[in-house]
N, C-alpha and C positions, 0 to 999 in steps of 0.2 A: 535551388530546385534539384531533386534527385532525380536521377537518370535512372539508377539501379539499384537493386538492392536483393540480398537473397531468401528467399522463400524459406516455409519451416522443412524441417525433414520429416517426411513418411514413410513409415515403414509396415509392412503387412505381416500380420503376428498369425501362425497356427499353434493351436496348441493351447492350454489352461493357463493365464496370466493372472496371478493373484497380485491385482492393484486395484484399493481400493477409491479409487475415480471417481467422478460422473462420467457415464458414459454418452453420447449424442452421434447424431449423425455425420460422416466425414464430412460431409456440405458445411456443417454448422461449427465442425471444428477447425477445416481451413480460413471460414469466417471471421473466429477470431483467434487464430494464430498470429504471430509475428513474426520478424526474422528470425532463423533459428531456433525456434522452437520446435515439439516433437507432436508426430501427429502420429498413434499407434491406431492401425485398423484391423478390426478382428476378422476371424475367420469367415465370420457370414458377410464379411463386405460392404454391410448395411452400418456397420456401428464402429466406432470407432473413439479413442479417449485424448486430451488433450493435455499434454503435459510444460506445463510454464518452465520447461529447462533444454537446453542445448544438448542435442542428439549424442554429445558422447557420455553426458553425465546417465544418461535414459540408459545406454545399453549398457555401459560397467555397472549401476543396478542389476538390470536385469541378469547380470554375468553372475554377480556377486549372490545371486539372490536362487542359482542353479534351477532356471525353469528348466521346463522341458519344453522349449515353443522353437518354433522353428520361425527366424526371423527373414525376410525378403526387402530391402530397400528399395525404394523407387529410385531415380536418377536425383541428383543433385540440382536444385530449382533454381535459379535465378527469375527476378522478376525484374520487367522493362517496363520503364513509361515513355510515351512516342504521340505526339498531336494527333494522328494518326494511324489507328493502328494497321490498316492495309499497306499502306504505303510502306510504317515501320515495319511490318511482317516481311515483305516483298525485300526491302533493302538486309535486312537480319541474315535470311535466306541466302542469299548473293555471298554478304560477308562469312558466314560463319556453316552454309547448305542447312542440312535437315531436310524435315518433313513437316507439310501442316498440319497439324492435329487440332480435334477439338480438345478442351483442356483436360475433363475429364478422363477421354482416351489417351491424352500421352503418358498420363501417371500411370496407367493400368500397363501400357504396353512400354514404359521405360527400364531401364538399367543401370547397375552401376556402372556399366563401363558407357555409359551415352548421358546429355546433360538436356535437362528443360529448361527451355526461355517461355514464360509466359509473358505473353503481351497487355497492355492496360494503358486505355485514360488516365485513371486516376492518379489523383497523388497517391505517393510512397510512404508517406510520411505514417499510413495507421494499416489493419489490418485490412485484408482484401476480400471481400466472397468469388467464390466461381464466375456470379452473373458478370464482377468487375473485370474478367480476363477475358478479352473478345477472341484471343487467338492464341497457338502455342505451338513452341517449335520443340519438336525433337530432334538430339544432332547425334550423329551415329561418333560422338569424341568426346575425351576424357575431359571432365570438368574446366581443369585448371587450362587446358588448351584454349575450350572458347571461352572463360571469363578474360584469360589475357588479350585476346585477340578484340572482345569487345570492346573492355575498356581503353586499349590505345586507339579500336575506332571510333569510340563516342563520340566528338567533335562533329565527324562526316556522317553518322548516322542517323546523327540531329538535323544536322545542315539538309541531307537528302531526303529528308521524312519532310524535314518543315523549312525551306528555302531562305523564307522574309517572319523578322521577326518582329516585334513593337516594341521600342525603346519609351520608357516609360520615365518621369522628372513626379517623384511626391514631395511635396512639402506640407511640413507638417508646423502648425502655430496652436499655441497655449497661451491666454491671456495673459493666466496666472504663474505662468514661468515654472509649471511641473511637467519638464521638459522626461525627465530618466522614466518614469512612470509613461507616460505616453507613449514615447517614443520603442519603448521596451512592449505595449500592448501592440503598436505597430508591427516589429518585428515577428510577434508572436503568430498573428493571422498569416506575417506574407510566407515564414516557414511551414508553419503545421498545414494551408492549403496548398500551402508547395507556388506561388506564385508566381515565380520567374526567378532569375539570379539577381543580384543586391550588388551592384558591378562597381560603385561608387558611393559615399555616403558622406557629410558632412553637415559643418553651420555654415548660414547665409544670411543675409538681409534681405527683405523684402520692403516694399513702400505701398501699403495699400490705400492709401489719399496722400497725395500732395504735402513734402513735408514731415512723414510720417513715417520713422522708420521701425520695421521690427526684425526682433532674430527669429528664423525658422530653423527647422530642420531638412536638412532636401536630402535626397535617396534619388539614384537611378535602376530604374529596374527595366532587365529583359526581359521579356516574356512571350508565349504566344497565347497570352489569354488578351480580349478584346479590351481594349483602353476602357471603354463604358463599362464591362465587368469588375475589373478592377475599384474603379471610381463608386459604384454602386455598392461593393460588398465595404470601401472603406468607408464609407456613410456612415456605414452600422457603427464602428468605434465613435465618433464624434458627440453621440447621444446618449443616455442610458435610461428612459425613460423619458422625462420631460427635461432632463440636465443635462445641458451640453459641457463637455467635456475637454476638445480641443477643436479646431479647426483643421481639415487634411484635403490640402489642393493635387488632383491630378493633373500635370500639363504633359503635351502631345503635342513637337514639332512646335515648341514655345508658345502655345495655345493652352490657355484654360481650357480644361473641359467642365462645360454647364451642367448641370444636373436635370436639364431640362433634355439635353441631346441622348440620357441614358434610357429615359422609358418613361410611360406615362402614370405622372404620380401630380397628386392635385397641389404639392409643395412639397418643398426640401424637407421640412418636417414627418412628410407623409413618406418619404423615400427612405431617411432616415430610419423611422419602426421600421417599415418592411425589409429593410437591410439590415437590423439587427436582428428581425427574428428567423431571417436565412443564415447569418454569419452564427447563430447560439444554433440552430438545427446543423450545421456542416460541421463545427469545429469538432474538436478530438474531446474528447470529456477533460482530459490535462490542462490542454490549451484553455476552455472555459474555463475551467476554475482559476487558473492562473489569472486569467483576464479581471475576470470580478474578483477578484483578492485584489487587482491593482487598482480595481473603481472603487471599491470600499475603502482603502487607504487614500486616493483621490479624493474622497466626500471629507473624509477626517479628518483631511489637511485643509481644504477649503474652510470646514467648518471651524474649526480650530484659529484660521487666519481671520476670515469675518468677525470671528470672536474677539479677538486681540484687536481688529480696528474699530470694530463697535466700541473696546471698554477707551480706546485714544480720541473718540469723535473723530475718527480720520473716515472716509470715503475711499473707497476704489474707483471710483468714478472721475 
């Protein structure tokens, strides 16, 4: 799970900039900015261009390239994610002062010599819009001051935003013993939605009748997202239409969680789709693809092994 991570850089251009860009609205290029990237906004304020490269290579261009524009930087951005964001605002405030700002006005009204914390739900893991930044701090101090001071308080900042957290036990079972491929699509949803921390991870044996032993997977995860949210979005991997794919147990204080305790769905089957087609609408466009590249190599291998026992008359059964 990330805590932090820093924002693109903006900079406010007057003057005639020959690049030739698309240009869109700064709303829609902090949308899809990432870390480090470069966000130029022009003179009318309304328009602005998005450049896929890290703010020092954007102005030695522009150096090299002898405009005539007079350039303005915003403050240096960091972004925060917090359960919370009033609480995480209020404790930020404490640690590190400032001012509350909407997010918009603190770019407008920041500096180099002052640092923005925007705050957020969301995961870290993809690009952010405006509407995802509930709150924003400006701190009248040089960058490198509050990022050090955050990061040695991340721990208490976590702790004071969100007190009690949910320790979480997945185990994860494959009939067919394509243990790397699953296990690996696991990983991928609990990072790209930022799920919790991953505090432990190994094999185990389980006995699900009498006599009956098998190897799983088990993982412990922290988190503060609700045990049933969890349990509910991992549904979605287990299925890929009508093919099931692996088996992935949520347990909570050594308790199975039922799928019946997460929401009302007329069967596992029925919870299943509607869990994959929230987990295919949330993930990263990376992340999906990744995913179904590893189900398509999944089907290939099954299909492939069915083959080889059908030509031996041998049974899986």
């Amino acid at each position: 799970m990330r805590f932090l991570r820093l924002g693109p850089a903006i900079f406010f251009v007057e003057g005639e900039l020959e690049i030739t860009r698309e240009t869109m609205t700064p709303e829609d290029a902090f949308r899809l900015a990432k870390e480090l990237e470069t966000i130029l906004v022009l003179k009318d304020r309304e328009t602005a261009i998005l450049l896929k490269e890290h703010p020092w290579k954007v102005l030695t261009d522009i150096i090299n390239l002898k405009a005539q524009v007079k350039i303005t930087p915003a403050a240096p951005m960091i972004i925060i994610r917090v359960p919370d964001v009033e609480k995480g605002t209020k404790v930020l405030k404490e640690k590190v002062g400032g001012q509350i700002f909407d997010p918009r006005d603190a770019i407008l009204a920041s500096s180099l010599s002052s640092t923005l914390i925007m705050v957020t739900e969301k995961p870290l893991t993809r690009a952010l819009s405006f509407e995802d930044i509930i709150k924003a701090l400006l701190v009248s101090k040089k960058f490198h001051e509050v990022y050090r001071t955050i990061m040695l308080e991340a721990p208490v900042i976590i702790l004071e935003t969100k007190p009690e957290w949910n320790e979480i036990t997945i185990k994860l079972y494959d009939a067919f013993g394509y243990y790397k491929e699953n296990i690996e699509r696991l990983m991928i949803v609990i990072e790209d939605l930022d799920l919790g921390f991953v505090v432990a991870e190994g094999w185990d044996w389980d006995y699900p009748r009498p006599f009956l032993k098998v190897p799983v997977y088990r993982l412990r995860l922290i988190t503060w997202e609700k045990p049933e949210r969890v349990k509910f979005l991992l549904k979605g991997l287990e299925y890929r239409g009508y093919k099931r794919l692996c088996d992935i147990d949520v347990i909570v204080k050594g308790e199975k969680l039922s799928w019946i305790s997460v929401g009302s769905f007329s069967s596992k089957f029925d919870m299943a789709i509607k869990a994959r087609m929230e987990l295919e609408s949330i993930l990263s466009r990376e992340a999906l693809l990744k995913i179904l590249e590893l189900e398509e190599k999944l089907f290939k291998m099954e299909s492939e092994n069915q083959s080889e026992l059908g030509e031996s008359g041998e049974s899986r059964e």
